[in-house]
Backbone atoms as SQL, in Angstrom:
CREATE TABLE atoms (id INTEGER PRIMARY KEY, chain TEXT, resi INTEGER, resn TEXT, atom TEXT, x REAL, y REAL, z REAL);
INSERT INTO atoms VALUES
  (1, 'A', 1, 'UNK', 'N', 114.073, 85.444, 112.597),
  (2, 'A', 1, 'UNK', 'CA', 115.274, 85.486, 111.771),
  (3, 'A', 1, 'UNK', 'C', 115.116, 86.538, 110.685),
  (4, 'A', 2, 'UNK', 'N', 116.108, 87.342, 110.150),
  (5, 'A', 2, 'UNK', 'CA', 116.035, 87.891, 109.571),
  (6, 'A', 2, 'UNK', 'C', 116.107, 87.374, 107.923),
  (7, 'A', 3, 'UNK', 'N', 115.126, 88.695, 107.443),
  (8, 'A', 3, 'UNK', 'CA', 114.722, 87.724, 105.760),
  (9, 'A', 3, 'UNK', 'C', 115.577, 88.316, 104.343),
  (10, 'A', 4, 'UNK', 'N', 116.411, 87.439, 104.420),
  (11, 'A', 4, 'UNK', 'CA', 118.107, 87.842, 103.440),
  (12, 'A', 4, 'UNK', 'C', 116.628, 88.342, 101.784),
  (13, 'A', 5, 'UNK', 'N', 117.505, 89.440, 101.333),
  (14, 'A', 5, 'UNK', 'CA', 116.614, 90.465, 100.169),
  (15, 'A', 5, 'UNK', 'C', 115.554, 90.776, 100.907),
  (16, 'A', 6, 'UNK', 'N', 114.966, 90.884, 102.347),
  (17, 'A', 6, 'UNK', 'CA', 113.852, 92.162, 102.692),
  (18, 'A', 6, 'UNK', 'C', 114.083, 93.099, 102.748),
  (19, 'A', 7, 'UNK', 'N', 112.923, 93.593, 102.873),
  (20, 'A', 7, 'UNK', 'CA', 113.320, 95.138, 102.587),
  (21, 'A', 7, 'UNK', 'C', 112.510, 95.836, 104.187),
  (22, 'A', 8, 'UNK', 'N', 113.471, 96.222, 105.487),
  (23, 'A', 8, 'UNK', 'CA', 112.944, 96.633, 106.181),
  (24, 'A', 8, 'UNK', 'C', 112.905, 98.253, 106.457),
  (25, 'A', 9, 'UNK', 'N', 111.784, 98.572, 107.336),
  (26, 'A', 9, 'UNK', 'CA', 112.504, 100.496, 107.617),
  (27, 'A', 9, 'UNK', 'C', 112.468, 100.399, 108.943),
  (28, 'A', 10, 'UNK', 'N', 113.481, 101.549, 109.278),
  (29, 'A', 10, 'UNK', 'CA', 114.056, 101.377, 110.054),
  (30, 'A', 10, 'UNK', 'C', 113.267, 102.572, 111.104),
  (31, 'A', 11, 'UNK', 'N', 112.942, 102.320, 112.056),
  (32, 'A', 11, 'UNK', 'CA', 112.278, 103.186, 113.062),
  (33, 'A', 11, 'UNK', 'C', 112.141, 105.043, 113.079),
  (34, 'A', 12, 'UNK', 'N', 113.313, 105.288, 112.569),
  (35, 'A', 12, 'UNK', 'CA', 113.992, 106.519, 112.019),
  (36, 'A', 12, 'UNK', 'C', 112.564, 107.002, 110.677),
  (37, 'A', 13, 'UNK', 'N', 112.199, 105.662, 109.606),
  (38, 'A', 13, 'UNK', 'CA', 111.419, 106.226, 108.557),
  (39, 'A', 13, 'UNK', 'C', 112.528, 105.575, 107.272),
  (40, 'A', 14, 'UNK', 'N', 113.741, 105.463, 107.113),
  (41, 'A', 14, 'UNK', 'CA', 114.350, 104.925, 105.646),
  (42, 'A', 14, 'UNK', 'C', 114.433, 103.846, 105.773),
  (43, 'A', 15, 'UNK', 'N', 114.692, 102.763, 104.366),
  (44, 'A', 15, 'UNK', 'CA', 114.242, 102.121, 104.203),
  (45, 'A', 15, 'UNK', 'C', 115.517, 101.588, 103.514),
  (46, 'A', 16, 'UNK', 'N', 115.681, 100.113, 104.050),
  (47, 'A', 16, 'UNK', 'CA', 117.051, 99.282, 103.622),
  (48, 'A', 16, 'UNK', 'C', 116.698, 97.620, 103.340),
  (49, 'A', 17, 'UNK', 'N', 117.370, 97.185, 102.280),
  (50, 'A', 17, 'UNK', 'CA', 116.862, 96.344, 101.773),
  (51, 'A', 17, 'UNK', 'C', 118.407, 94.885, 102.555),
  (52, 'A', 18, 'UNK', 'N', 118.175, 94.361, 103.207),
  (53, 'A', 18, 'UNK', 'CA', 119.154, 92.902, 104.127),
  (54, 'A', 18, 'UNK', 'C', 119.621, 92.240, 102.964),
  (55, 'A', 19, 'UNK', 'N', 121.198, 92.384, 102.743),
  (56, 'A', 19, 'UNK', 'CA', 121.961, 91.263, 101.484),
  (57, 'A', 19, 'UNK', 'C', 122.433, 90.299, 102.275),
  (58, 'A', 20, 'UNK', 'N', 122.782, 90.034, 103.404),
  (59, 'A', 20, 'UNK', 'CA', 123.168, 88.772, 103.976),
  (60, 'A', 20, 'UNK', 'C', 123.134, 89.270, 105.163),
  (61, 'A', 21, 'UNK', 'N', 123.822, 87.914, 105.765),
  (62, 'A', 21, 'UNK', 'CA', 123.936, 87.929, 107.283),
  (63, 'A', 21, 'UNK', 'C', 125.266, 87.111, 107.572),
  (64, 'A', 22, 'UNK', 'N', 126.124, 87.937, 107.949),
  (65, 'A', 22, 'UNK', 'CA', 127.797, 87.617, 107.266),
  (66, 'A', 22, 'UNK', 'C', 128.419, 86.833, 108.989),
  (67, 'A', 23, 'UNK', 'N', 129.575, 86.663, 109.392),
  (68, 'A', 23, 'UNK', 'CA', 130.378, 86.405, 110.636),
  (69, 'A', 23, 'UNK', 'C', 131.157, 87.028, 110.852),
  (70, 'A', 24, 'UNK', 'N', 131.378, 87.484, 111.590),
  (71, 'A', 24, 'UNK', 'CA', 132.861, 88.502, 112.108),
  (72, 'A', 24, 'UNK', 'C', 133.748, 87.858, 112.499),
  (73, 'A', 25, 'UNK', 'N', 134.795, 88.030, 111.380),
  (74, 'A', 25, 'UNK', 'CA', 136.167, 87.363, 111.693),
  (75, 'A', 25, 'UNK', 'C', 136.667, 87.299, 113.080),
  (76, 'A', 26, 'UNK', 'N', 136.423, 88.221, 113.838),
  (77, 'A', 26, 'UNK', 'CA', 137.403, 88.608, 115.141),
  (78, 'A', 26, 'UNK', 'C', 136.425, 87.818, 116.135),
  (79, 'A', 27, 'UNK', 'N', 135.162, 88.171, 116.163),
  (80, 'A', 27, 'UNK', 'CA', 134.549, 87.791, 117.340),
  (81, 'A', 27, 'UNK', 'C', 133.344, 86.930, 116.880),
  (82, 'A', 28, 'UNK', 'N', 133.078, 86.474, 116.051),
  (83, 'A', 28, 'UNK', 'CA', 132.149, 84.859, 115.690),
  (84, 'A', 28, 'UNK', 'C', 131.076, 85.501, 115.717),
  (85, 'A', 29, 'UNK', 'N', 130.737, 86.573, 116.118),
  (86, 'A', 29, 'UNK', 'CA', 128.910, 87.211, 115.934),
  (87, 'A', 29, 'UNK', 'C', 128.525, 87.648, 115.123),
  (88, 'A', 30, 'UNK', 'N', 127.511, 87.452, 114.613),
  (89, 'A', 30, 'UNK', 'CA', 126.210, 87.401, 113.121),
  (90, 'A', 30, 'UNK', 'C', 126.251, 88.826, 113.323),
  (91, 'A', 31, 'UNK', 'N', 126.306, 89.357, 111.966),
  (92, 'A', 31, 'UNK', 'CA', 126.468, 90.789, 111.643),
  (93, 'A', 31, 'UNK', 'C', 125.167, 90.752, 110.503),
  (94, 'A', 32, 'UNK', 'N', 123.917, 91.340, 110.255),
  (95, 'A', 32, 'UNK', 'CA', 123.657, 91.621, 108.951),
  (96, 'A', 32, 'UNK', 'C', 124.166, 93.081, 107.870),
  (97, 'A', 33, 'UNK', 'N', 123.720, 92.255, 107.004),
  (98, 'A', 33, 'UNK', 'CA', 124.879, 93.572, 105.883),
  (99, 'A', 33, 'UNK', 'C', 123.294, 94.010, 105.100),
  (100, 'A', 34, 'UNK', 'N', 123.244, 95.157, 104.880),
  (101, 'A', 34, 'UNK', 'CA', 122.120, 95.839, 104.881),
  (102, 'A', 34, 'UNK', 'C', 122.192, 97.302, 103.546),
  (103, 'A', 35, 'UNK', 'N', 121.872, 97.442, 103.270),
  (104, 'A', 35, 'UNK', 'CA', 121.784, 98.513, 101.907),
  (105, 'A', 35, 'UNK', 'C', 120.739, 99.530, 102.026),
  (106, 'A', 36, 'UNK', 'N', 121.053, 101.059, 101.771),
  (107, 'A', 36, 'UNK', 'CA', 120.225, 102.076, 102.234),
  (108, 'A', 36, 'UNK', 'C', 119.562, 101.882, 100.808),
  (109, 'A', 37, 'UNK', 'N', 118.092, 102.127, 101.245),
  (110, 'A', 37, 'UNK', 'CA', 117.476, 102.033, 99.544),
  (111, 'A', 37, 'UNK', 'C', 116.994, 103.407, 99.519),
  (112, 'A', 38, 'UNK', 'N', 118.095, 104.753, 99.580),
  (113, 'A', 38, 'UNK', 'CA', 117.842, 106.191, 99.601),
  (114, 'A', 38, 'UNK', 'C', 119.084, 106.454, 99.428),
  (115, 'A', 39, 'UNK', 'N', 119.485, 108.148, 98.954),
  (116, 'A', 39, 'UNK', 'CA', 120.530, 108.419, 98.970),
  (117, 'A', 39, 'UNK', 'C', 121.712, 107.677, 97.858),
  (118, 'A', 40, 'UNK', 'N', 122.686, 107.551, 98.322),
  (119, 'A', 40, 'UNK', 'CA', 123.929, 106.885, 97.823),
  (120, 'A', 40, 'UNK', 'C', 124.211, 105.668, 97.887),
  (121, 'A', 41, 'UNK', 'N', 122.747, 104.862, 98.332),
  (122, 'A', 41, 'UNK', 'CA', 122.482, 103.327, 98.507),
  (123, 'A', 41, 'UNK', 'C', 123.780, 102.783, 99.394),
  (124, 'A', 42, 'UNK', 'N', 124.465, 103.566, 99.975),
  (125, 'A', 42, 'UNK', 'CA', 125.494, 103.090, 101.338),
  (126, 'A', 42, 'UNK', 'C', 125.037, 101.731, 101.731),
  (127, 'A', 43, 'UNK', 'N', 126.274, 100.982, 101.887),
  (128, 'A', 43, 'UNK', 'CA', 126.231, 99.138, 102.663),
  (129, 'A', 43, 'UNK', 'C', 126.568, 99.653, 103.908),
  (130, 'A', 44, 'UNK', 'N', 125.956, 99.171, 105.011),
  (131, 'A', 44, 'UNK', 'CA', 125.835, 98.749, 106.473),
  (132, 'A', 44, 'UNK', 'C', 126.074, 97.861, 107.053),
  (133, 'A', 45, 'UNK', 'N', 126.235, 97.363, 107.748),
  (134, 'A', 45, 'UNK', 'CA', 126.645, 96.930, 108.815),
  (135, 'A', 45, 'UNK', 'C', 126.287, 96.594, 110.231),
  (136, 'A', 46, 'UNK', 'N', 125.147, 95.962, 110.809),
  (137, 'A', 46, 'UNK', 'CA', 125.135, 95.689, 112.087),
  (138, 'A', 46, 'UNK', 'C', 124.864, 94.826, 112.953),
  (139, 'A', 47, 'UNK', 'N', 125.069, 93.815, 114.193),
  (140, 'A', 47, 'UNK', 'CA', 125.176, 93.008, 114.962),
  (141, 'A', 47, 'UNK', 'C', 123.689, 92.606, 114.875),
  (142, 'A', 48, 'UNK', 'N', 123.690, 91.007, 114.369),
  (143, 'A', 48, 'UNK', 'CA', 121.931, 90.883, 114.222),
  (144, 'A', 48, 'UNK', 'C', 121.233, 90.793, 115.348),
  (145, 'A', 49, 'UNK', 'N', 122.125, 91.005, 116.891),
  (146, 'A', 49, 'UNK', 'CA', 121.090, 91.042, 117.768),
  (147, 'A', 49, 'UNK', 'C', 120.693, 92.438, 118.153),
  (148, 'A', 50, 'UNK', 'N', 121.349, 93.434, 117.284),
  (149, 'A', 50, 'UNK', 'CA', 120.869, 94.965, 117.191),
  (150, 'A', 50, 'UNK', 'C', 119.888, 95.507, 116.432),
  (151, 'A', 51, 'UNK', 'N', 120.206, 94.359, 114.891),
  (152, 'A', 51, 'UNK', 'CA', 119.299, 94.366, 114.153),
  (153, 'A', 51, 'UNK', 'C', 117.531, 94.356, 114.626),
  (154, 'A', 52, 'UNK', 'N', 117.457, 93.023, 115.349),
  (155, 'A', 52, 'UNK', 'CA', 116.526, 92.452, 114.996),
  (156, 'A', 52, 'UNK', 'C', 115.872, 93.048, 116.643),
  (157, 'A', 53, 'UNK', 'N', 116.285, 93.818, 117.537),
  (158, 'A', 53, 'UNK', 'CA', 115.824, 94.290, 118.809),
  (159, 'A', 53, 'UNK', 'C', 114.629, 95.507, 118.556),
  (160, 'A', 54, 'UNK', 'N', 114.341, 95.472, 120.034),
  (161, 'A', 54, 'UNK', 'CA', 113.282, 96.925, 120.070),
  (162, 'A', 54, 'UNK', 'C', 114.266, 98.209, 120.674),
  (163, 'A', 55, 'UNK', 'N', 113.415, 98.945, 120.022),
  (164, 'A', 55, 'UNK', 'CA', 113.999, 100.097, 121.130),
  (165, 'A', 55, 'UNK', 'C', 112.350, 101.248, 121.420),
  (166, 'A', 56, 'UNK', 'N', 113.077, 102.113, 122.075),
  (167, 'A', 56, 'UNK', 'CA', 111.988, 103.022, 122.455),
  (168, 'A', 56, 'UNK', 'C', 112.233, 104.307, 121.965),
  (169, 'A', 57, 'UNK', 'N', 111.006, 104.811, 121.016),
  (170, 'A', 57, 'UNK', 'CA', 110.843, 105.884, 120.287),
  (171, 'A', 57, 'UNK', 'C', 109.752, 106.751, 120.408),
  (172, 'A', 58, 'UNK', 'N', 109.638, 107.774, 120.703),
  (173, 'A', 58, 'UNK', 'CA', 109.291, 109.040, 120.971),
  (174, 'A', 58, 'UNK', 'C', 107.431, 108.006, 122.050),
  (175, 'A', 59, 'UNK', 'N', 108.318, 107.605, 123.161),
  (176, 'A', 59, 'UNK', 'CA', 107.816, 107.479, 124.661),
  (177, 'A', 59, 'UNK', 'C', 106.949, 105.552, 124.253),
  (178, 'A', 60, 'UNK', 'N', 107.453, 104.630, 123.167),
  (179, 'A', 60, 'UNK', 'CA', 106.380, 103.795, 122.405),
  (180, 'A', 60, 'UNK', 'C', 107.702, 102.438, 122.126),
  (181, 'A', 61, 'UNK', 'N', 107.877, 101.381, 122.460),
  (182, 'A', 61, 'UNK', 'CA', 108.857, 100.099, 121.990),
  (183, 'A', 61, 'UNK', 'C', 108.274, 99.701, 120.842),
  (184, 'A', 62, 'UNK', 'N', 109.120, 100.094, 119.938),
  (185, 'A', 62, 'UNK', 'CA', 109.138, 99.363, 118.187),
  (186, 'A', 62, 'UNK', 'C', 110.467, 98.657, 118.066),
  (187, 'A', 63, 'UNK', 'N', 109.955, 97.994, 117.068),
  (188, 'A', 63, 'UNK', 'CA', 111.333, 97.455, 116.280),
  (189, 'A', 63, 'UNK', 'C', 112.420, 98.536, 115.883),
  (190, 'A', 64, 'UNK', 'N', 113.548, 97.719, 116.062),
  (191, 'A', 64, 'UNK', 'CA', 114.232, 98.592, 115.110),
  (192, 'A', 64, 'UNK', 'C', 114.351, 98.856, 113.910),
  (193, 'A', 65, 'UNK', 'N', 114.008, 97.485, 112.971),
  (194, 'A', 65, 'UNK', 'CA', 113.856, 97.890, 112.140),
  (195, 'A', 65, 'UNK', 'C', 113.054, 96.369, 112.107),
  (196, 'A', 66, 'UNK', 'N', 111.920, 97.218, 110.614),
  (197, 'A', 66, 'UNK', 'CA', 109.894, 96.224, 110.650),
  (198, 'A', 66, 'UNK', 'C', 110.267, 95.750, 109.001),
  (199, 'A', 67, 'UNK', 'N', 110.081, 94.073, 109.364),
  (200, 'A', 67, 'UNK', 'CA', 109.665, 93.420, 107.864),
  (201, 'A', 67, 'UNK', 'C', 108.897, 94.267, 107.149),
  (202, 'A', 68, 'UNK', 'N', 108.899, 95.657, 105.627),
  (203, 'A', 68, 'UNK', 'CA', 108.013, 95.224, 105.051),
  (204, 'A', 68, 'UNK', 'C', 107.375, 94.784, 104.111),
  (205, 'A', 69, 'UNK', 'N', 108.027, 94.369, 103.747),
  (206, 'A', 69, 'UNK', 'CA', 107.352, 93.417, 102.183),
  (207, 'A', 69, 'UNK', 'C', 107.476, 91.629, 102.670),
  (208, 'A', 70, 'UNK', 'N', 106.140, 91.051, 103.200),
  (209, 'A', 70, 'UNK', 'CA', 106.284, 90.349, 103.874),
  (210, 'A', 70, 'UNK', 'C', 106.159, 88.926, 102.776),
  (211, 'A', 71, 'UNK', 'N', 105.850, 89.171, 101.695),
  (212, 'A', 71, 'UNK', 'CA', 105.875, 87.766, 100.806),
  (213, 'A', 71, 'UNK', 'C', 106.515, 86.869, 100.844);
């Protein structure tokens, strides 16, 4: 499950800190809402089973995005 105020990075290298984990009006699926902790601190947006998946990066399956401040 994802950990509402962690702060994960995201496979890419930046680093976003999880403010909730909201419902989508239209279609009932868990969205987490997510904050760039770089830049213009932009709110996000994405399907927590996108969130919380692997993918494959340069030939290697990581997270998409890694707990890290695990306290």
């Amino acid at each position: 499950m994802v950990k509402i105020n962690g702060v994960y990075k995201h496979f890419k290298g930046n680093l976003y800190k999880v403010l909730c984990v909201a419902k989508n009006s239209e279609t009932l699926q868990e969205e987490v809402v997510y904050k760039a902790l770089y830049g213009d601190g932009g709110v996000w947006v994405r399907p927590l089973t996108m969130f919380e998946e692997s993918v494959t990066f340069n030939g290697k399956t990581v997270l998409r995005f890694e707990l890290i401040d695990k306290d």
